[in-house]
C-alpha positions as a Markdown table, in Angstrom:
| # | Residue | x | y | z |
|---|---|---|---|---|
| 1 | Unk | 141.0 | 66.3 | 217.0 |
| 2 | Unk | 140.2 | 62.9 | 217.7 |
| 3 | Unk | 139.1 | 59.8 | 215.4 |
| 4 | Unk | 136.8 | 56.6 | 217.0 |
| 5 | Unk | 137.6 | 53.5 | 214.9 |
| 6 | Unk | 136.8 | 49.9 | 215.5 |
| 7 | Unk | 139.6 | 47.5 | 215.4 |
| 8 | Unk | 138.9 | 43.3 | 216.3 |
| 9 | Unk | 135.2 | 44.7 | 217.0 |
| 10 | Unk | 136.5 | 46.8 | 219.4 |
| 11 | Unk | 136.0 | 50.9 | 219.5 |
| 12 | Unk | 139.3 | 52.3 | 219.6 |
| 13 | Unk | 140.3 | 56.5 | 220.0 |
| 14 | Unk | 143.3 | 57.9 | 218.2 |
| 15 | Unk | 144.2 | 61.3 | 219.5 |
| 16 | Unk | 147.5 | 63.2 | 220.0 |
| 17 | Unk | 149.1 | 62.6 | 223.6 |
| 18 | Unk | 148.5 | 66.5 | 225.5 |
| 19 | Unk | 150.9 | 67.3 | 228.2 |
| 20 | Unk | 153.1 | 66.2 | 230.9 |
| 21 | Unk | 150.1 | 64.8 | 232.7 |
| 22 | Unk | 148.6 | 62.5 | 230.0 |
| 23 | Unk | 152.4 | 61.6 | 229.1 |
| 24 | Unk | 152.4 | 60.3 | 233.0 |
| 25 | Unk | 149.4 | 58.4 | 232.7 |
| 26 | Unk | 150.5 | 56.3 | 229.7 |
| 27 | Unk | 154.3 | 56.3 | 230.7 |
| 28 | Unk | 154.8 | 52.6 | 231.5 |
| 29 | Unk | 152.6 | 51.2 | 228.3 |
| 30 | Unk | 154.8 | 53.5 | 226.2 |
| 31 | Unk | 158.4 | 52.3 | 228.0 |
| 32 | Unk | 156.8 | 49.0 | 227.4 |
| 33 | Unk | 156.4 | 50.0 | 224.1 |
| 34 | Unk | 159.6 | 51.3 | 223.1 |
| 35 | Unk | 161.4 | 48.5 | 224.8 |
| 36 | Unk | 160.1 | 46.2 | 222.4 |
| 37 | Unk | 161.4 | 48.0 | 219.8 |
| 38 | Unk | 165.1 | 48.6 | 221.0 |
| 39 | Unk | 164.7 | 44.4 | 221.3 |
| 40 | Unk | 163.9 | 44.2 | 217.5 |
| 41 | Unk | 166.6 | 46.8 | 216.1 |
| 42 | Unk | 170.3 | 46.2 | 217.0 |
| 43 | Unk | 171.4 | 49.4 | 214.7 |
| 44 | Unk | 169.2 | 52.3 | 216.9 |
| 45 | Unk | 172.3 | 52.3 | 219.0 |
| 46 | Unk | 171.7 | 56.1 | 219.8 |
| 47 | Unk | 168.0 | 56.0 | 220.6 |
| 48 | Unk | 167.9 | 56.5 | 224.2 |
| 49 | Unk | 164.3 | 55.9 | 225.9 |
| 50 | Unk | 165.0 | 58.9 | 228.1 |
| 51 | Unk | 165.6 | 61.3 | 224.9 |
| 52 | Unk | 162.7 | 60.0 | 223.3 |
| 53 | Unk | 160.6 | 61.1 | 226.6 |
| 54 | Unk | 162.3 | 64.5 | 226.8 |
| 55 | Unk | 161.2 | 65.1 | 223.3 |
| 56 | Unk | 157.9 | 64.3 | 223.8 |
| 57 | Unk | 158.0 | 66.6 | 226.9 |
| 58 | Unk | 159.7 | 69.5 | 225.3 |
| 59 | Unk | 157.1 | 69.5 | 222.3 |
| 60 | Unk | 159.3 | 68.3 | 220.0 |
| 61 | Unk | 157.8 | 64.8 | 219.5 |
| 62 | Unk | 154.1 | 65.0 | 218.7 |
| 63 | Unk | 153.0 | 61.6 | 220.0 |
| 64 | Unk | 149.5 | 59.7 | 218.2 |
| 65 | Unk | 148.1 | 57.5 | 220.7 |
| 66 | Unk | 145.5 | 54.5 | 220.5 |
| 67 | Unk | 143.5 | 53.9 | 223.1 |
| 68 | Unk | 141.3 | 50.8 | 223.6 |
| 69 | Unk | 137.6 | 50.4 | 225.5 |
| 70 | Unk | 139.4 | 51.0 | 229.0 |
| 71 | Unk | 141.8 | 54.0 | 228.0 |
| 72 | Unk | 144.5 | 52.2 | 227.8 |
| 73 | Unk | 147.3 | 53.0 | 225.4 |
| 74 | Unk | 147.9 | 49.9 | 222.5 |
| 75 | Unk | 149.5 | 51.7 | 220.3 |
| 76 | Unk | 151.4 | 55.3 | 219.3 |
| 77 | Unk | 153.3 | 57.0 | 216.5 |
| 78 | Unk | 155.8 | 59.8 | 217.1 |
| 79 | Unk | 157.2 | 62.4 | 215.0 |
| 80 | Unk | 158.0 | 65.9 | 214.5 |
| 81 | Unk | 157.4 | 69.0 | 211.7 |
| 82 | Unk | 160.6 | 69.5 | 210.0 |
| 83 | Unk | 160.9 | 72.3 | 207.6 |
| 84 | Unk | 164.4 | 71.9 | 205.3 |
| 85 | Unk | 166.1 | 75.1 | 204.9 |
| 86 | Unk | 167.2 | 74.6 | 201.1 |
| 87 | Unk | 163.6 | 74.2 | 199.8 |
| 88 | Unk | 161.7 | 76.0 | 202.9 |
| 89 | Unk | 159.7 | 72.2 | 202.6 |
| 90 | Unk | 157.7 | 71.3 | 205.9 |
| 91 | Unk | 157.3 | 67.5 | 206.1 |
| 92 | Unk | 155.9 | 65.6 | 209.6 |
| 93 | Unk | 158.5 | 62.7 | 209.9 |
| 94 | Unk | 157.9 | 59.8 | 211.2 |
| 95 | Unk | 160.4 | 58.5 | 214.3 |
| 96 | Unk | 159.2 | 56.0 | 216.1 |
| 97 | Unk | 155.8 | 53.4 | 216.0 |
| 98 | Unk | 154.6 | 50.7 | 217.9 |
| 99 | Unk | 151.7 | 48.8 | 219.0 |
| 100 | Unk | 150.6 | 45.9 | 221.3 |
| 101 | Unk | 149.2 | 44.0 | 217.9 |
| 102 | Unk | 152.2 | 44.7 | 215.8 |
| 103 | Unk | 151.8 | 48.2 | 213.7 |
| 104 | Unk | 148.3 | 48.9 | 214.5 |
| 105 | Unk | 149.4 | 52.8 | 213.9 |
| 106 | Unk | 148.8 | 51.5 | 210.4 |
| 107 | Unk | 145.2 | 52.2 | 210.6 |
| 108 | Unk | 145.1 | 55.6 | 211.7 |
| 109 | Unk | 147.8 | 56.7 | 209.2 |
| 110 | Unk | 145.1 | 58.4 | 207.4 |
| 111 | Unk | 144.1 | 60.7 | 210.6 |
| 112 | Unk | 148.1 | 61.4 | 211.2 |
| 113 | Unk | 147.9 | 62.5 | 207.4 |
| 114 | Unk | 145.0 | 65.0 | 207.4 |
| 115 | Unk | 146.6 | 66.3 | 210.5 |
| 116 | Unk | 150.1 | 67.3 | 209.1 |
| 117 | Unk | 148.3 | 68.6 | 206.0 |
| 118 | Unk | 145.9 | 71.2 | 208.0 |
| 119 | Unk | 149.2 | 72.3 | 209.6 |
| 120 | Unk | 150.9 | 72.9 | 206.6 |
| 121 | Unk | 152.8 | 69.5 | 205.8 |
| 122 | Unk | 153.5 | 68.8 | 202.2 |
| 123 | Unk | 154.9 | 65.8 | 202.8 |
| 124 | Unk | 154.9 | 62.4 | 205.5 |
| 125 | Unk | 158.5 | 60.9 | 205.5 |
| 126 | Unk | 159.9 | 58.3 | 207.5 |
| 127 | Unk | 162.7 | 55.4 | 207.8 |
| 128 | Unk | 161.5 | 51.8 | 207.5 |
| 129 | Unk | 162.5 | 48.1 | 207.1 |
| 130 | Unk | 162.7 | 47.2 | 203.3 |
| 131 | Unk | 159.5 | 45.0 | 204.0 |
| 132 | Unk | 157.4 | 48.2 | 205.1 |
| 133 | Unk | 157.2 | 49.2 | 201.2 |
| 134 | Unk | 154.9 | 46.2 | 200.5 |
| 135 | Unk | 152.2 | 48.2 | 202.9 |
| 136 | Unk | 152.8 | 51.8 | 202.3 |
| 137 | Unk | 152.9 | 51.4 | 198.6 |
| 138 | Unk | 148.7 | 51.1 | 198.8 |
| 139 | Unk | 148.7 | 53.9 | 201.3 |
| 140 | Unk | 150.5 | 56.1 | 197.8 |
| 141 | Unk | 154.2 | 56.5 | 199.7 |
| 142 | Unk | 157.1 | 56.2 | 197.1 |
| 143 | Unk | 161.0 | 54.8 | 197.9 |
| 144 | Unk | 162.7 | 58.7 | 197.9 |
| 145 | Unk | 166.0 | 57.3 | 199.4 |
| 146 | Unk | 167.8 | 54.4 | 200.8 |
| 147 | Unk | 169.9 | 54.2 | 204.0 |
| 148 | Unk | 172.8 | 51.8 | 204.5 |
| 149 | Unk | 174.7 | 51.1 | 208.0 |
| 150 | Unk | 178.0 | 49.8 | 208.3 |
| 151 | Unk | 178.9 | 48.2 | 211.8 |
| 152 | Unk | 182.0 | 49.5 | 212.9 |
Protein backbone atom coordinates (compact mmCIF):
# COMPACT_ATOMS: atom_id res chain seq x y z
CA UNK A 1 0.00 0.00 0.00
CA UNK A 2 1.38 3.16 -1.02
CA UNK A 3 -0.14 6.85 -1.45
CA UNK A 4 1.60 9.69 -4.11
CA UNK A 5 0.66 13.12 -2.80
CA UNK A 6 2.01 16.52 -3.78
CA UNK A 7 3.30 18.63 -1.03
CA UNK A 8 5.12 22.50 -1.99
CA UNK A 9 4.48 21.24 -5.66
CA UNK A 10 6.49 18.48 -5.08
CA UNK A 11 5.30 14.48 -5.55
CA UNK A 12 5.78 12.97 -2.40
CA UNK A 13 5.24 8.71 -1.51
CA UNK A 14 3.98 7.61 1.83
CA UNK A 15 4.44 3.98 2.43
CA UNK A 16 5.24 1.74 5.43
CA UNK A 17 9.14 1.27 6.11
CA UNK A 18 9.71 -2.92 5.03
CA UNK A 19 12.54 -4.52 6.72
CA UNK A 20 15.93 -4.35 8.10
CA UNK A 21 17.27 -3.36 4.75
CA UNK A 22 15.00 -0.28 3.98
CA UNK A 23 15.33 0.59 7.84
CA UNK A 24 19.33 0.79 6.93
CA UNK A 25 18.77 2.96 4.02
CA UNK A 26 16.83 5.67 5.88
CA UNK A 27 18.73 5.11 9.31
CA UNK A 28 20.62 8.44 9.57
CA UNK A 29 17.50 10.79 8.22
CA UNK A 30 15.45 8.95 10.97
CA UNK A 31 18.39 9.37 13.97
CA UNK A 32 18.34 12.86 12.56
CA UNK A 33 14.85 12.76 13.03
CA UNK A 34 14.38 11.56 16.35
CA UNK A 35 17.16 13.66 17.69
CA UNK A 36 15.18 16.62 16.96
CA UNK A 37 12.63 15.56 18.91
CA UNK A 38 14.50 14.41 22.21
CA UNK A 39 15.83 18.31 21.68
CA UNK A 40 12.14 19.66 21.98
CA UNK A 41 10.81 17.25 24.92
CA UNK A 42 12.74 17.43 28.21
CA UNK A 43 9.98 14.87 29.92
CA UNK A 44 10.72 11.60 27.26
CA UNK A 45 13.39 10.88 29.71
CA UNK A 46 13.00 7.03 28.91
CA UNK A 47 12.85 7.20 25.11
CA UNK A 48 15.98 5.74 24.07
CA UNK A 49 16.84 6.08 20.24
CA UNK A 50 18.22 2.60 20.33
CA UNK A 51 14.78 1.10 21.69
CA UNK A 52 12.95 2.93 19.28
CA UNK A 53 15.19 1.11 16.49
CA UNK A 54 14.85 -2.27 18.08
CA UNK A 55 11.20 -1.88 17.92
CA UNK A 56 11.00 -1.03 14.58
CA UNK A 57 13.26 -4.06 13.87
CA UNK A 58 11.44 -6.48 15.93
CA UNK A 59 8.04 -5.55 14.21
CA UNK A 60 6.79 -3.88 16.95
CA UNK A 61 6.86 -0.35 15.58
CA UNK A 62 5.11 -0.08 12.24
CA UNK A 63 7.01 2.96 10.82
CA UNK A 64 4.99 5.51 7.83
CA UNK A 65 7.53 7.03 5.85
CA UNK A 66 7.62 10.09 3.43
CA UNK A 67 9.70 10.18 0.78
CA UNK A 68 10.42 13.22 -1.42
CA UNK A 69 11.37 13.32 -5.56
CA UNK A 70 14.93 11.71 -4.70
CA UNK A 71 13.73 8.94 -2.12
CA UNK A 72 14.69 10.47 0.55
CA UNK A 73 12.95 10.18 3.86
CA UNK A 74 11.30 13.83 5.15
CA UNK A 75 9.13 12.62 7.34
CA UNK A 76 7.68 9.35 9.40
CA UNK A 77 5.06 8.33 11.95
CA UNK A 78 5.50 5.30 14.26
CA UNK A 79 3.22 3.20 16.09
CA UNK A 80 1.95 -0.03 17.03
CA UNK A 81 -1.63 -2.25 17.25
CA UNK A 82 -2.58 -2.53 20.75
CA UNK A 83 -5.46 -4.54 21.67
CA UNK A 84 -6.66 -3.82 25.58
CA UNK A 85 -7.48 -6.92 27.37
CA UNK A 86 -10.60 -5.53 29.40
CA UNK A 87 -12.54 -4.56 26.29
CA UNK A 88 -10.60 -6.93 23.66
CA UNK A 89 -10.42 -3.03 21.80
CA UNK A 90 -7.63 -2.99 18.96
CA UNK A 91 -6.45 0.63 18.53
CA UNK A 92 -3.06 1.67 16.33
CA UNK A 93 -1.32 4.18 18.74
CA UNK A 94 0.60 6.68 17.79
CA UNK A 95 4.38 6.90 19.44
CA UNK A 96 6.42 8.94 17.74
CA UNK A 97 6.27 11.66 14.54
CA UNK A 98 8.50 13.88 12.84
CA UNK A 99 9.30 15.62 9.71
CA UNK A 100 11.91 17.89 8.14
CA UNK A 101 9.01 20.70 7.64
CA UNK A 102 7.55 20.38 11.01
CA UNK A 103 4.50 17.58 11.23
CA UNK A 104 4.22 16.92 7.66
CA UNK A 105 2.88 13.26 8.89
CA UNK A 106 -0.19 15.51 9.14
CA UNK A 107 -1.05 14.97 5.62
CA UNK A 108 -1.04 11.41 5.24
CA UNK A 109 -2.94 10.90 8.48
CA UNK A 110 -5.81 9.87 6.43
CA UNK A 111 -3.64 6.93 4.60
CA UNK A 112 -2.27 5.81 8.33
CA UNK A 113 -6.16 5.76 9.10
CA UNK A 114 -7.62 3.61 6.28
CA UNK A 115 -4.70 1.39 7.03
CA UNK A 116 -5.42 0.60 10.81
CA UNK A 117 -9.05 0.26 9.84
CA UNK A 118 -8.56 -2.60 7.07
CA UNK A 119 -6.50 -4.33 9.77
CA UNK A 120 -9.03 -4.22 12.27
CA UNK A 121 -8.36 -0.87 14.30
CA UNK A 122 -11.33 0.71 15.90
CA UNK A 123 -9.61 3.36 17.06
CA UNK A 124 -6.21 5.90 16.39
CA UNK A 125 -4.90 7.10 19.86
CA UNK A 126 -2.02 9.01 20.65
CA UNK A 127 -0.24 11.45 23.30
CA UNK A 128 0.22 15.16 22.14
CA UNK A 129 1.07 18.74 23.22
CA UNK A 130 -2.13 20.59 24.37
CA UNK A 131 -1.70 22.74 21.13
CA UNK A 132 -2.11 19.51 18.84
CA UNK A 133 -6.04 19.56 19.68
CA UNK A 134 -6.46 22.78 17.64
CA UNK A 135 -5.37 20.46 14.35
CA UNK A 136 -6.81 17.14 15.15
CA UNK A 137 -10.14 18.48 16.13
CA UNK A 138 -10.86 18.92 12.05
CA UNK A 139 -9.27 15.61 11.38
CA UNK A 140 -12.68 14.33 14.09
CA UNK A 141 -10.18 13.19 17.15
CA UNK A 142 -11.76 13.92 20.63
CA UNK A 143 -9.71 14.81 24.15
CA UNK A 144 -10.31 10.97 25.85
CA UNK A 145 -7.73 11.65 28.65
CA UNK A 146 -5.22 13.95 30.03
CA UNK A 147 -1.64 13.14 31.17
CA UNK A 148 0.18 15.12 33.85
CA UNK A 149 4.06 14.73 34.78
CA UNK A 150 5.61 15.71 37.95
CA UNK A 151 9.51 16.29 37.92
CA UNK A 152 10.89 14.54 40.58
Amino acid sequence: MQLELISHGRLRRVRLLEGVEDLQKHRDKLVELLERILSRRNFLHTFKIEDFITNVITGTYLVFIELDENDQLSSFAAGEFVTYTSTGTKVYRFHESAGIMGDAWQRYLPFIEEFARRHGATAIEFWARQGFFKLLKKHHYRISAVNYIKEL
